[in-house]
C-alpha positions as semicolon CSV with decimal commas, in nm:
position;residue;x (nm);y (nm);z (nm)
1;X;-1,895;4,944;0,048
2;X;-1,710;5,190;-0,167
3;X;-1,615;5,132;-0,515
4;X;-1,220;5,120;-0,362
5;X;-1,306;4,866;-0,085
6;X;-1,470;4,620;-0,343
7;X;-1,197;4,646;-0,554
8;X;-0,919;4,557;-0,283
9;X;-1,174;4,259;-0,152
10;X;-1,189;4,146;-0,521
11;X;-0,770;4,169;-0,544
12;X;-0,778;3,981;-0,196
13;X;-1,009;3,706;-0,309
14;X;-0,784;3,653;-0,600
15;X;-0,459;3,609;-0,460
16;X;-0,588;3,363;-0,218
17;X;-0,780;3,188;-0,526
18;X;-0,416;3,176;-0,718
19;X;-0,208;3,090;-0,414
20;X;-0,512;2,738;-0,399
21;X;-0,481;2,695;-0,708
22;X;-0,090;2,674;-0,711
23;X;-0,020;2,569;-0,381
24;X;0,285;2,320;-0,404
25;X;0,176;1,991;-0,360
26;X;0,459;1,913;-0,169
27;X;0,366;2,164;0,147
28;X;0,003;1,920;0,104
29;X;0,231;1,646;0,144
30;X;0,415;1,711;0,455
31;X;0,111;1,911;0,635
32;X;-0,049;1,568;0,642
33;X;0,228;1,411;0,815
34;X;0,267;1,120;0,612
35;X;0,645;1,096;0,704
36;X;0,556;0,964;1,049
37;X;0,356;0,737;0,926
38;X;0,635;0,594;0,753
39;X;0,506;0,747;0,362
40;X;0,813;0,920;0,224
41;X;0,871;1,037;-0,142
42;X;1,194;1,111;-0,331
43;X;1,056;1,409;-0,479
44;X;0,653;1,588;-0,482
45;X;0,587;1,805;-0,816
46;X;0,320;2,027;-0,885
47;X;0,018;2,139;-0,778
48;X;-0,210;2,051;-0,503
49;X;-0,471;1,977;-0,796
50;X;-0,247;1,823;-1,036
51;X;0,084;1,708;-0,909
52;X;0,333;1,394;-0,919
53;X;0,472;1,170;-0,640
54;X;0,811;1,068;-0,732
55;X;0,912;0,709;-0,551
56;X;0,632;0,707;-0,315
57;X;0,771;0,427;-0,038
58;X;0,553;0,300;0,261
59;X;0,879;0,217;0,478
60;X;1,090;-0,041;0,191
61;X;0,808;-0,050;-0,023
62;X;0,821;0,133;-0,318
63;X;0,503;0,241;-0,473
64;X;0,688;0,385;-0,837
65;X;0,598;0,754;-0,948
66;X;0,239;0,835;-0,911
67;X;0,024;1,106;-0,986
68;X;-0,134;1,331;-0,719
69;X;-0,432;1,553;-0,704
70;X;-0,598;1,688;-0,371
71;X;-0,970;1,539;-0,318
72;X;-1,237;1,818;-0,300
73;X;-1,494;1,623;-0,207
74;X;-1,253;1,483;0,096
75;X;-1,179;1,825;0,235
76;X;-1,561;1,880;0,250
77;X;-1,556;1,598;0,464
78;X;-1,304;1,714;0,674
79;X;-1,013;1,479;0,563
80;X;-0,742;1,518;0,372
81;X;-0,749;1,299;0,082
82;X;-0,547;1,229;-0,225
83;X;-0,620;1,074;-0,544
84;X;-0,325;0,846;-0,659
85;X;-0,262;0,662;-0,966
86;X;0,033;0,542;-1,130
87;X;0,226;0,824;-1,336
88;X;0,129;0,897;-1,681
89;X;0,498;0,896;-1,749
90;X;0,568;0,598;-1,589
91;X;0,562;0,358;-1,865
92;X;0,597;-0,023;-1,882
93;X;0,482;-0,071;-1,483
94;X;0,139;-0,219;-1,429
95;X;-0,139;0,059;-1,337
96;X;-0,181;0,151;-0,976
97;X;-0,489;0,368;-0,843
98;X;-0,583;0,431;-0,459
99;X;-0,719;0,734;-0,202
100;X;-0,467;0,832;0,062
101;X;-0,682;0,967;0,315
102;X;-0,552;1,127;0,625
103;X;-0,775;1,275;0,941
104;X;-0,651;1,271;1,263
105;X;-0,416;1,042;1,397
106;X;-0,586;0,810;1,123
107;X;-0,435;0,687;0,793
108;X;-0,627;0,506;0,517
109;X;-0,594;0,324;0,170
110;X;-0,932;0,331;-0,011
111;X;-1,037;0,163;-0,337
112;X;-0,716;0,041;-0,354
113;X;-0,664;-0,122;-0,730
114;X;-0,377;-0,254;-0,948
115;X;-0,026;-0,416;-0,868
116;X;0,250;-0,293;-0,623
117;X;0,619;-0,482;-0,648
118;X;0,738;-0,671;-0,341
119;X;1,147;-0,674;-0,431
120;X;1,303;-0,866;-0,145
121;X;1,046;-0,810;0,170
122;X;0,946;-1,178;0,165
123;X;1,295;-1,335;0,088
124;X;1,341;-1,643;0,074
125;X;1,040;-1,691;-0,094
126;X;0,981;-1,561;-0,445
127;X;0,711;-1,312;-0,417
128;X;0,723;-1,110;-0,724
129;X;0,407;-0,855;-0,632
130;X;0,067;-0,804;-0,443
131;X;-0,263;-0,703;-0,677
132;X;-0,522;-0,520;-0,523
133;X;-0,867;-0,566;-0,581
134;X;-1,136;-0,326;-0,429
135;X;-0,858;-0,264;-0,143
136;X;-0,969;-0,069;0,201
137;X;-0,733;-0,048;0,505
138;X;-0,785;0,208;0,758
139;X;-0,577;0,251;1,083
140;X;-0,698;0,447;1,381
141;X;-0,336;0,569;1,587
142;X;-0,110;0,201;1,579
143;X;-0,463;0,050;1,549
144;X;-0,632;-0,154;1,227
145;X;-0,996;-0,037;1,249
146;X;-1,096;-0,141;0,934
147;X;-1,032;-0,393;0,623
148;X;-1,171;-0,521;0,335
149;X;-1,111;-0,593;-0,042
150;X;-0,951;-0,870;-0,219
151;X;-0,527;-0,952;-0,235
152;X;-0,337;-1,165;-0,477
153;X;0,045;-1,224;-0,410
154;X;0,211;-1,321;-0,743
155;X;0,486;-1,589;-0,755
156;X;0,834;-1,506;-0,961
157;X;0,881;-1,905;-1,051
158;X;0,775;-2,234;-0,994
159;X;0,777;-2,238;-0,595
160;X;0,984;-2,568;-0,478
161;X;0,809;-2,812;-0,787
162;X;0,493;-2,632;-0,732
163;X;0,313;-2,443;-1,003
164;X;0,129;-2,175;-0,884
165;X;0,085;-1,901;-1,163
166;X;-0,255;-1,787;-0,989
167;X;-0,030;-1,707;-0,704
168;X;-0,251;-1,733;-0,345
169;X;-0,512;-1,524;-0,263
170;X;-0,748;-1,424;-0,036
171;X;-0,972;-1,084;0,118
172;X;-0,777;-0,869;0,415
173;X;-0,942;-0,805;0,756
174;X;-0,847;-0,714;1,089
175;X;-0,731;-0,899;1,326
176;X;-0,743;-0,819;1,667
177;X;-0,488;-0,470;1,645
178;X;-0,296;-0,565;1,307
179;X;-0,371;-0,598;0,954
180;X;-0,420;-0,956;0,862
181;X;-0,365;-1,098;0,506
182;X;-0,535;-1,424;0,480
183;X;-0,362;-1,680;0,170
184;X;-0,447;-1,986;0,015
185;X;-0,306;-2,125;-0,361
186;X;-0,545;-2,312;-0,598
187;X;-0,463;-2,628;-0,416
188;X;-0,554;-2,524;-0,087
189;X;-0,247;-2,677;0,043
190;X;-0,018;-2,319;0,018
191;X;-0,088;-2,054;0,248
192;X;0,065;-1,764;0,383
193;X;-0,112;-1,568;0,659
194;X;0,072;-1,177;0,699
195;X;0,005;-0,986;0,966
196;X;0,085;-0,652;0,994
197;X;0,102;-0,468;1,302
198;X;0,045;-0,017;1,305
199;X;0,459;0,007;1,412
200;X;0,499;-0,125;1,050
201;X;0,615;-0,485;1,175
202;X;0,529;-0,772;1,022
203;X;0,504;-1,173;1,007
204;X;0,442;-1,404;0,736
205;X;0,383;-1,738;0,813
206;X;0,398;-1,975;0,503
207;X;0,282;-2,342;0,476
208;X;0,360;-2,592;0,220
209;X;0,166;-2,897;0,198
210;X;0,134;-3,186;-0,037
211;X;0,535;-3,196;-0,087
212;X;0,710;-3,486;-0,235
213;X;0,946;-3,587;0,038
214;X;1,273;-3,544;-0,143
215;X;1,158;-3,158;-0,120
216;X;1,267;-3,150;0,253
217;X;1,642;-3,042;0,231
218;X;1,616;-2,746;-0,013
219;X;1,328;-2,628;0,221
220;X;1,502;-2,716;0,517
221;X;1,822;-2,505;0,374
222;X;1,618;-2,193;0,344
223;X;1,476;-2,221;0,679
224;X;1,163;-2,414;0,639
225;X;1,061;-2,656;0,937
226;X;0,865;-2,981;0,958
227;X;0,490;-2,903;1,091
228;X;0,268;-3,214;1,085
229;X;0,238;-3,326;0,711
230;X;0,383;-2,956;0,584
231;X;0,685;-2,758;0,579
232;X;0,696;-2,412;0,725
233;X;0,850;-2,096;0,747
234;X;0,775;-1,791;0,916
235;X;0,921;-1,422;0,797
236;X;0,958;-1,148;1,042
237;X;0,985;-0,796;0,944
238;X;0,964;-0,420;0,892
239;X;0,818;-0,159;0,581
């Protein structure tokens, strides 16, 4: 190869080095099709490598700002895969850290850890946030193929007379086709099973037991209905 031809390989090889190095983050973003998958962002910044997710929402959930960066290792694999955590900049909200992986008509959260907000997805009940412990949901098309990790849901207030500042809690797995969110309270006499179907749907059945009987009419005002010895309510809806 001639001294000439080198030289134009060399140019070559370092354009296309520059252009991977600052490829916009947000052509990363929409190549992986996250929008139909119900992911949308109010604005992507930066880099592929180093870049920032403004209001990251999976359908009404907001996620906050978060910081990007495209996975080597994942692309070696053959997946597209993000590294997420909550943005430097994004002070006074609790940390946040996950892998968005994407391969195929498959979606994943991986090593899911820290606290997402809740707002009003659960009302009437007063759900403040979810924490994430060690958190691994995978779905194949519409399809949960795989779950694991631990989930608290944290309570705003005193629930009905009830004190349940360890919120309930329990480890996700699949159910059948949908996501299913097993949880108890300290007690054992709260729970809330979610399940969450690939469309995005989803129902949260919530059982109260152990209630003092003058409890009845508040619950029975916000929709809750006598089942055996509990009171119970079930919430139907959409991300």
């Amino acid at each position: 190869m001639s001294r000439s031809a080198r030289r134009t390989v060399l140019i070559a090889l370092a354009l296309v080095a520059a252009l991977l190095v600052f490829l916009p983050l947000r052509i990363v973003f929409d190549m992986a099709g996250l929008g139909a998958r119900g992911v949308s962002a109010r604005a992507v910044e930066g880099s592929i490598w180093s870049g920032t997710v403004r209001d990251l929402r999976i359908g009404k959930l907001s996620l906050g700002d978060l910081d990007a960066g495209l996975s080597p290792l994942g692309l070696l694999g053959g997946e597209l895969v993000l590294d997420m955590t909550r943005a430097a900049d994004a002070t006074g909200q609790p940390p946040l850290a996950f892998k968005l992986a994407r391969n195929g008509d498959s979606i994943a959260m991986r090593n899911g850890l820290g606290e997402i907000a809740t707002a009003d997805l659960f009302a009437p009940l007063p759900l403040r946030s979810i924490s994430l412990d060690g958190v691994d949901i995978a779905f194949a098309g519409r399809n949960c193929a795989a779950a694991s990790g631990a989930v608290r849901v944290n309570i705003e207030q005193s629930l009905f007379g009830l004190t349940l500042q360890r919120g309930l809690s329990g480890n996700l797995r699949c159910d059948g086709n949908a996501l299913l969110v097993p949880l108890k309270g300290q007690s054992g006499l709260e729970q809330m099973d979610i399940r969450i179907s690939g469309n995005g749907r989803y129902a949260a059945d919530f059982r109260l037991g152990g209630l003092a009987a003058s409890a009845a009419p508040a619950l029975s005002a916000l929709g809750f209905r006598q089942q055996g010895d509990a009171m119970a309510i079930r919430i139907n809806g959409r991300f």
